[in-house]
BALOFI-680853 format. One record per residue (C-alpha): residue number from 1; z, y, x. Coordinates in steps of 0.5 Angstrom, whole numbers, m for minus. Example, Ala and Ser with C-alpha at 12.3 -4.5 7.8 and 13.67 -1.06 7.14 Angstrom:
<pts>
{n->1&z->16&y->m9&x->25}
{n->2&z->14&y->m2&x->27}
</pts>
This chain:
<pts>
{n->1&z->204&y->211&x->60}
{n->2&z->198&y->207&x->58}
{n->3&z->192&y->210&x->62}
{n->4&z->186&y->212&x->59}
{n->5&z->180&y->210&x->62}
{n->6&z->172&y->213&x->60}
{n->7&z->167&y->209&x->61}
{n->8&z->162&y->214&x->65}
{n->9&z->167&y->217&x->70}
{n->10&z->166&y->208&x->73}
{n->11&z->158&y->208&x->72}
{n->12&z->158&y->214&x->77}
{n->13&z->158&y->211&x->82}
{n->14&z->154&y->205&x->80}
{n->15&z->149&y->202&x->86}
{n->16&z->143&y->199&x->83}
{n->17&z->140&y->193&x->86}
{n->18&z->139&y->193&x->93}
{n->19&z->134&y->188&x->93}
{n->20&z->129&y->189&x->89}
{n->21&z->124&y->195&x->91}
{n->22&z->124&y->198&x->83}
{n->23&z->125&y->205&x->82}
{n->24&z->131&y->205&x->74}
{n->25&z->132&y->210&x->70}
{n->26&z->138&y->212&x->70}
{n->27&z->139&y->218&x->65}
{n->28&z->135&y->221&x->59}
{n->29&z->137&y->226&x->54}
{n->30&z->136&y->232&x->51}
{n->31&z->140&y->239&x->54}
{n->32&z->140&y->243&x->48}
{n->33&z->143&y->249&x->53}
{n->34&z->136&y->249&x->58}
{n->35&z->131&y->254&x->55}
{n->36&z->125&y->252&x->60}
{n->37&z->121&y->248&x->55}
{n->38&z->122&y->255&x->51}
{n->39&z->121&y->260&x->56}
{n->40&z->116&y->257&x->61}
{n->41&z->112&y->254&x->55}
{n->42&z->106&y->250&x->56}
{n->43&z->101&y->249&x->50}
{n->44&z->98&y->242&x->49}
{n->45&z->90&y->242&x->46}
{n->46&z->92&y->244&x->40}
{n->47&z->96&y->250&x->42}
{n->48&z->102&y->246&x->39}
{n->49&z->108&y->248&x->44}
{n->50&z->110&y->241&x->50}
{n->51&z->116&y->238&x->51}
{n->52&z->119&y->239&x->58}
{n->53&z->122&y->233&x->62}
{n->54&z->126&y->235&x->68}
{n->55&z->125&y->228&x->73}
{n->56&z->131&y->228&x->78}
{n->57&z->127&y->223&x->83}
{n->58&z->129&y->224&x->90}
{n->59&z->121&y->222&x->92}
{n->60&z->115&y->226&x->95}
{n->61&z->109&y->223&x->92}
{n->62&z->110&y->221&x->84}
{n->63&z->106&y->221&x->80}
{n->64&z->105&y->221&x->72}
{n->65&z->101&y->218&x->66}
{n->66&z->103&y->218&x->58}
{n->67&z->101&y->224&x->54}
{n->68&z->102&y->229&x->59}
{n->69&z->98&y->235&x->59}
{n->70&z->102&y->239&x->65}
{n->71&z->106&y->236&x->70}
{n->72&z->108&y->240&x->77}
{n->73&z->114&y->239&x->83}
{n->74&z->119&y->245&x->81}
{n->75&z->125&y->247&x->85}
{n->76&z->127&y->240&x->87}
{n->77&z->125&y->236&x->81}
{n->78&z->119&y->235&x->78}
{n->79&z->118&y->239&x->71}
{n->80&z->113&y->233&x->66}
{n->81&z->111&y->237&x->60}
{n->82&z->109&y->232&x->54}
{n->83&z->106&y->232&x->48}
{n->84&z->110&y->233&x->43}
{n->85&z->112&y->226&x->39}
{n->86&z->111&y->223&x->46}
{n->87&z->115&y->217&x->48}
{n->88&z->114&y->214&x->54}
{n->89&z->112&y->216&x->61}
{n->90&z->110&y->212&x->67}
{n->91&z->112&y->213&x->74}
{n->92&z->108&y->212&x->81}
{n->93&z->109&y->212&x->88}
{n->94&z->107&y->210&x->94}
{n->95&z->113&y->206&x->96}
{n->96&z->115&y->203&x->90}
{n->97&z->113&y->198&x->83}
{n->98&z->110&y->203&x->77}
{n->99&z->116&y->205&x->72}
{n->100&z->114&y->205&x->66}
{n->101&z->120&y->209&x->62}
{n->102&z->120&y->209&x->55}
{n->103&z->125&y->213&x->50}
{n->104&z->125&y->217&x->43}
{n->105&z->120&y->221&x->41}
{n->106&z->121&y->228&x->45}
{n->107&z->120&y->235&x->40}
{n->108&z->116&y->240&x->42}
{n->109&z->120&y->246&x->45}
{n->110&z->126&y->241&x->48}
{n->111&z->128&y->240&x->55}
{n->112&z->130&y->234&x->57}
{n->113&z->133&y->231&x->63}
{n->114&z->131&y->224&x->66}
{n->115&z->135&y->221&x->72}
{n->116&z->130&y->216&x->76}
{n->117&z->135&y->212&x->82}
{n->118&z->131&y->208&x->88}
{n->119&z->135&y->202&x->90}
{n->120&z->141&y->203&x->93}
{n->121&z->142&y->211&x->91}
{n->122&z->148&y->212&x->88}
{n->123&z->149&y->216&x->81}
{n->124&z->153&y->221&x->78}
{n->125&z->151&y->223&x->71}
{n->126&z->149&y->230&x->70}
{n->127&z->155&y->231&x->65}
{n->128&z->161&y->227&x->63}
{n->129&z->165&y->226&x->56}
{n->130&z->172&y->226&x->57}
{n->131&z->175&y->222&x->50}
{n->132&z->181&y->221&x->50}
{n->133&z->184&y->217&x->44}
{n->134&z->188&y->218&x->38}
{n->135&z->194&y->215&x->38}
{n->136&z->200&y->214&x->33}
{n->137&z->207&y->212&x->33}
{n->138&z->211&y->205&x->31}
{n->139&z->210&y->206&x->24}
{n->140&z->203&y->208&x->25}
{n->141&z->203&y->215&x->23}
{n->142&z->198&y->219&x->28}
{n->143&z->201&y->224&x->32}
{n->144&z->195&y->226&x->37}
{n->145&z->188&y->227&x->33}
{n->146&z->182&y->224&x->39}
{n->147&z->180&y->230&x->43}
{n->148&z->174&y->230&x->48}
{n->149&z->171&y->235&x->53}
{n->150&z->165&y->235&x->58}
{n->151&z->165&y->235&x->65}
{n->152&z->157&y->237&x->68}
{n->153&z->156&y->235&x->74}
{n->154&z->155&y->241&x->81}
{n->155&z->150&y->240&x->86}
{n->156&z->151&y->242&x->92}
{n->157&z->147&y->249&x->95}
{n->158&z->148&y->255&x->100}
{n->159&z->150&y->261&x->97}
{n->160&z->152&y->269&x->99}
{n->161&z->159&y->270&x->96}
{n->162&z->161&y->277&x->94}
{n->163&z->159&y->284&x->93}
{n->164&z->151&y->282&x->93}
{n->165&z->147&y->288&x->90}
{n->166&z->147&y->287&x->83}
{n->167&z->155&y->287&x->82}
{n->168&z->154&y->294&x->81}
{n->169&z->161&y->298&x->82}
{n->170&z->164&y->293&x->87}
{n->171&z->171&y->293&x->90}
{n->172&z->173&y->293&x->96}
{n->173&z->176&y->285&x->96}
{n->174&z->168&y->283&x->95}
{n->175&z->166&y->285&x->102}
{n->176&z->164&y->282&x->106}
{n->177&z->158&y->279&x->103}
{n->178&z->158&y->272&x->106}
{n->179&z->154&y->266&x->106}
{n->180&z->158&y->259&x->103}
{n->181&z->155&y->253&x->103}
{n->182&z->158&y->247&x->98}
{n->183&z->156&y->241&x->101}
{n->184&z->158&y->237&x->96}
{n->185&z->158&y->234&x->89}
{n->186&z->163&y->236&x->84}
{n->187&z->164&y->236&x->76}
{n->188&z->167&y->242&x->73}
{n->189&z->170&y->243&x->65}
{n->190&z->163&y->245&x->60}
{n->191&z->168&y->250&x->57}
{n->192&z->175&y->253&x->60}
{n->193&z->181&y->248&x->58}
{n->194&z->181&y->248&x->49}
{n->195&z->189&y->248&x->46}
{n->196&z->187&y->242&x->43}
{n->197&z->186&y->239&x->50}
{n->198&z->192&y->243&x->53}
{n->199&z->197&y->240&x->46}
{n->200&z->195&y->233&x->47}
{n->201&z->197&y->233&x->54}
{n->202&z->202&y->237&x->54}
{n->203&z->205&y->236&x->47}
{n->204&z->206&y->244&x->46}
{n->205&z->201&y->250&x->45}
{n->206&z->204&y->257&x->47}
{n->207&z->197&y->260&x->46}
{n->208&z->198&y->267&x->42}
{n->209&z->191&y->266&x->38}
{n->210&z->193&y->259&x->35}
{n->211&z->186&y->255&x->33}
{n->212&z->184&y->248&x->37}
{n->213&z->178&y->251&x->40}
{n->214&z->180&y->257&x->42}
{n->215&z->181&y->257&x->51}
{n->216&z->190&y->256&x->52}
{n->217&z->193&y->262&x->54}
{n->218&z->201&y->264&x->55}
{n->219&z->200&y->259&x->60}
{n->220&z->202&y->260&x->68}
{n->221&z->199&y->256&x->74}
{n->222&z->205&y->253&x->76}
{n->223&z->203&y->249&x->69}
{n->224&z->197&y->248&x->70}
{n->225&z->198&y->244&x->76}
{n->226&z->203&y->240&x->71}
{n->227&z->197&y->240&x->66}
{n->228&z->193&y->237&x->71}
{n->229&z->198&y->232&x->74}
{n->230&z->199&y->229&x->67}
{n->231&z->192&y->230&x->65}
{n->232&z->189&y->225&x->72}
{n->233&z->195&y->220&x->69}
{n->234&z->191&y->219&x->63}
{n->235&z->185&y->218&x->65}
{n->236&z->186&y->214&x->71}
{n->237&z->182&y->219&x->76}
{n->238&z->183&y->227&x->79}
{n->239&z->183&y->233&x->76}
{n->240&z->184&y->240&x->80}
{n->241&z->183&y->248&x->79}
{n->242&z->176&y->250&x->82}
{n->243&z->176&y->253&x->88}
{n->244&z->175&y->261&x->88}
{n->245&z->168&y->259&x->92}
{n->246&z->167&y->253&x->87}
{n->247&z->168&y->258&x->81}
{n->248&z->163&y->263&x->83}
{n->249&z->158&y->258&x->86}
{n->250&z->158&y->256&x->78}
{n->251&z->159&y->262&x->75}
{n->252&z->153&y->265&x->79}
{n->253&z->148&y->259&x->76}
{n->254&z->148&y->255&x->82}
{n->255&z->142&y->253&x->85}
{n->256&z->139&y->256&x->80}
{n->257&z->141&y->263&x->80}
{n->258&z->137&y->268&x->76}
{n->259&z->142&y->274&x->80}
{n->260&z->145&y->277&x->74}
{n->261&z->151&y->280&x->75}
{n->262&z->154&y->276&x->69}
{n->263&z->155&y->269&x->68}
{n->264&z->147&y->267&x->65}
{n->265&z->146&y->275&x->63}
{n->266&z->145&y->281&x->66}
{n->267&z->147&y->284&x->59}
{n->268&z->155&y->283&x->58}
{n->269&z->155&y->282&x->50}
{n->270&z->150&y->275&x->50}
{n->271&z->155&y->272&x->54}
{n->272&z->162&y->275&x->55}
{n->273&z->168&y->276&x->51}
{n->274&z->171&y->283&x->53}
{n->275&z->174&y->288&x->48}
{n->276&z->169&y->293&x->45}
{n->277&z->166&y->285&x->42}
{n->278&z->173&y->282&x->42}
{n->279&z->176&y->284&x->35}
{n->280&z->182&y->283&x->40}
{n->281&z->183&y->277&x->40}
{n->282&z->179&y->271&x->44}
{n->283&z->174&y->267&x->41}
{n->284&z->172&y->259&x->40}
{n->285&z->169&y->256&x->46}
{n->286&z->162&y->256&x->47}
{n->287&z->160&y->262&x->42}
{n->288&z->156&y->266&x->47}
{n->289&z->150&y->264&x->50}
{n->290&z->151&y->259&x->57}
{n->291&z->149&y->260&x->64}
{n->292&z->144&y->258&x->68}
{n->293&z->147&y->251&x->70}
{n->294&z->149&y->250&x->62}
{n->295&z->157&y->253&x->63}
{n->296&z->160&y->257&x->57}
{n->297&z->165&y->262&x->58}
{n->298&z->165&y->264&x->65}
{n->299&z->165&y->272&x->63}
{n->300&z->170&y->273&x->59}
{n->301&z->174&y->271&x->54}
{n->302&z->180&y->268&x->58}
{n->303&z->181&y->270&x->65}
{n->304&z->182&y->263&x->70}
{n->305&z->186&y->261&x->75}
{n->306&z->183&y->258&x->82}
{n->307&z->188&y->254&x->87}
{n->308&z->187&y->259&x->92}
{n->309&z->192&y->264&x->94}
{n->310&z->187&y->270&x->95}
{n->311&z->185&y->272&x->102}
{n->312&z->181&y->276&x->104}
{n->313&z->173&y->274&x->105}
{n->314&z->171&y->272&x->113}
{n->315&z->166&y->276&x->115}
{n->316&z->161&y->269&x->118}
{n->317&z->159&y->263&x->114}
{n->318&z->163&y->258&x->111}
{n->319&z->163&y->251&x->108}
{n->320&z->166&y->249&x->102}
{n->321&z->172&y->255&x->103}
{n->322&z->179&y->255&x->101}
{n->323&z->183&y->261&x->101}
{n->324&z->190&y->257&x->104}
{n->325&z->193&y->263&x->108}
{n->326&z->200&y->263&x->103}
{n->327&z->201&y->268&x->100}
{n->328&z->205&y->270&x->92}
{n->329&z->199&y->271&x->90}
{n->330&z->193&y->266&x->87}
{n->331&z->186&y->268&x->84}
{n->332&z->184&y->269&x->78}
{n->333&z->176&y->270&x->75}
{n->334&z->172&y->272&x->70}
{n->335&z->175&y->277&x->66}
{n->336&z->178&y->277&x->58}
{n->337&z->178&y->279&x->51}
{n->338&z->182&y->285&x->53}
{n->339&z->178&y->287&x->59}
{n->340&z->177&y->294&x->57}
{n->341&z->171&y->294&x->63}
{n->342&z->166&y->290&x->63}
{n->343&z->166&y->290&x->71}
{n->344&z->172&y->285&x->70}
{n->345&z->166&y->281&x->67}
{n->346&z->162&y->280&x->74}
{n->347&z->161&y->274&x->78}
{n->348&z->164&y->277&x->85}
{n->349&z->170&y->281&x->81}
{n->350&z->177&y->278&x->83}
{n->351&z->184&y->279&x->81}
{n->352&z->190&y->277&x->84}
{n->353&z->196&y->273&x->81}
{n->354&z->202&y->271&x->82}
{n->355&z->204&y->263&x->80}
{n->356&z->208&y->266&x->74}
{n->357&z->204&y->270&x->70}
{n->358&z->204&y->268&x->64}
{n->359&z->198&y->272&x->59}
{n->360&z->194&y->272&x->54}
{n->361&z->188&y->272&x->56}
{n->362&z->189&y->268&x->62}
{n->363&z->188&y->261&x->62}
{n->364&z->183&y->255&x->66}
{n->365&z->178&y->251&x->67}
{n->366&z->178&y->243&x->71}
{n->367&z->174&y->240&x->77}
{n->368&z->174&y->232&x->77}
{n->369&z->175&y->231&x->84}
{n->370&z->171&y->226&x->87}
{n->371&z->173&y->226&x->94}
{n->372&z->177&y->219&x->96}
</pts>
């Protein structure tokens, strides 16, 4: 099979130059799913509400100028309010030539993420669109319909796994709390796999609730791994389930947690699909409110497979764990349209499952596996 390659997944890894001491924007576009520009918002002069550019730049002493009325280092990034309408910004360091970055005028209320690489800093975008092509058989008729689906970028950090005192009603799996380290880059699946992208690689769909955009389920997780394999031929790079670490890790907002004991909400209903809100069935893909780190889905509406057999927690810290103790059971997280509690809908609630369960509200979502 012809493989499909997409163009992002090959500029992540781009260096830039290595000789010439110049910073390069790398990145610059509007993240609808960050509300900061709205919930931490500045007023310019005239009480007119700023735009926010959030400046990845691995440097200690930038400095900003352009049509700046706040500019601030902020949990690992610096936070550049702007005037709305505004379209360059100029970068300073001590180490390095000003940069001079110009973009389309920026609206007040809006957050947008701006990438800023030294030489020789490698690159990794913070999301990915995943295109996969139509295709038509030999008369021309087409036979998939073009399917695309995004992958957002994880940064690393430290978290504490398990039962922390927000997950109110915790079971005994959840313990102990343990300290996790993710100690390395990784993209996760936006959304949880649609059964538009599960029929164009698999060509079938044995979802209940048919509809394209709907999450795939009546799926086990010995199929996903062939879903996978046969998704890592079309695109040339490796696909794989999270791991139970990775999952939760994401779900609780990464390195920027707010602690809520749903995934973006303390409040189940802006979030989850569960079945007092459900009508009984699942619903389309980013219909509820995203987390912390721009993820939909993540409580509620399918349950989804981790590669880890289900052990039980070490009781020290760990980095980047998988549960590798075999047993017959794997993960699952999250919880789904039929969970009659909203307990099942906690970030540290954990089931287990065996390969060949097959339900319909238990689904997946995809790492890119950037390990070589």
């Amino acid at each position: 099979m012809k493989k499909i390659f997409f163009a992002a997944v090959l500029l992540c890894f781009s260096l830039c130059s290595l000789y010439a001491q110049e910073l390069t924007m790398s990145d610059f576009h509007v993240d609808s799913s960050d509300l900061s520009a709205q919930v931490h918002q500045v007023a310019d002069l005239n009480g007119d509400p700023c735009a926010l550019i959030k400046v990845g730049l691995t440097v200690p002493d930038a400095k900003f100028e352009g049509d700046i009325v706040k500019s601030e280092y902020k949990d690992g990034e610096y936070w550049v309010y702007l005037i709305g309408g505004s379209s360059w910004l100029t970068i300073k360091t001590s180490d390095f030539t000003p940069l001079r970055c110009d973009f389309e005028s920026v609206k007040s209320k809006s957050t947008y993420i701006m990438t800023v690489t030294k030489p020789g800093e490698n690159f990794l975008k913070p999301r990915i669109t995943v295109d996969l092509k139509p295709q038509a058989n030999i008369i021309g008729v087409q036979t998939k319909k073009p399917v695309s689906f995004d992958l957002l970028l994880v940064k690393p950090g430290m978290f504490k796994m398990g039962a922390t005192p927000e997950q109110q009603n915790a079971d005994k799996d959840e313990h102990p709390v343990h300290w996790v380290k993710i100690t390395k880059d990784f993209y996760m699946g936006e959304t949880e796999v649609t059964q538009a992208l599960w029929e164009y690689v698999m060509d079938s769909n044995p979802s209940t609730f048919k509809d394209p955009n709907k999450p795939v389920e009546m799926v086990t997780w010995d199929e996903c791994q062939v879903f996978l394999s046969k998704l890592s031929e079309l695109t040339g790079v490796r696909f794989r389930l999270p791991t139970e670490a990775e999952w939760e890790y994401v779900a609780r907002g990464g390195n920027k947690t707010q602690l809520t004991q749903y995934s973006g909400s303390a409040n189940v209903d802006e979030v989850g699909w569960y079945y007092p809100n459900s009508q009984n069935t699942t619903h389309a893909v980013k219909t509820k409110k995203p987390n912390e780190l721009g993820f939909y889905d993540m409580s509620g509406n399918v349950w989804e497979f981790c590669m880890d057999y289900k052990n039980e927690y070490p009781k020290g810290e760990v980095s980047d764990p998988v549960g590798s103790k075999a047993d017959k059971n794997r993960v699952r997280r999250g919880g789904a349209w039929d969970s009659e509690s909203p307990d099942n809908l906690r970030v540290a609630f954990r089931r287990r499952v065996e390969q060949d369960t097959r339900e319909k509200g238990l689904g997946l979502r995809v790492v890119l596996d950037l390990s070589k």
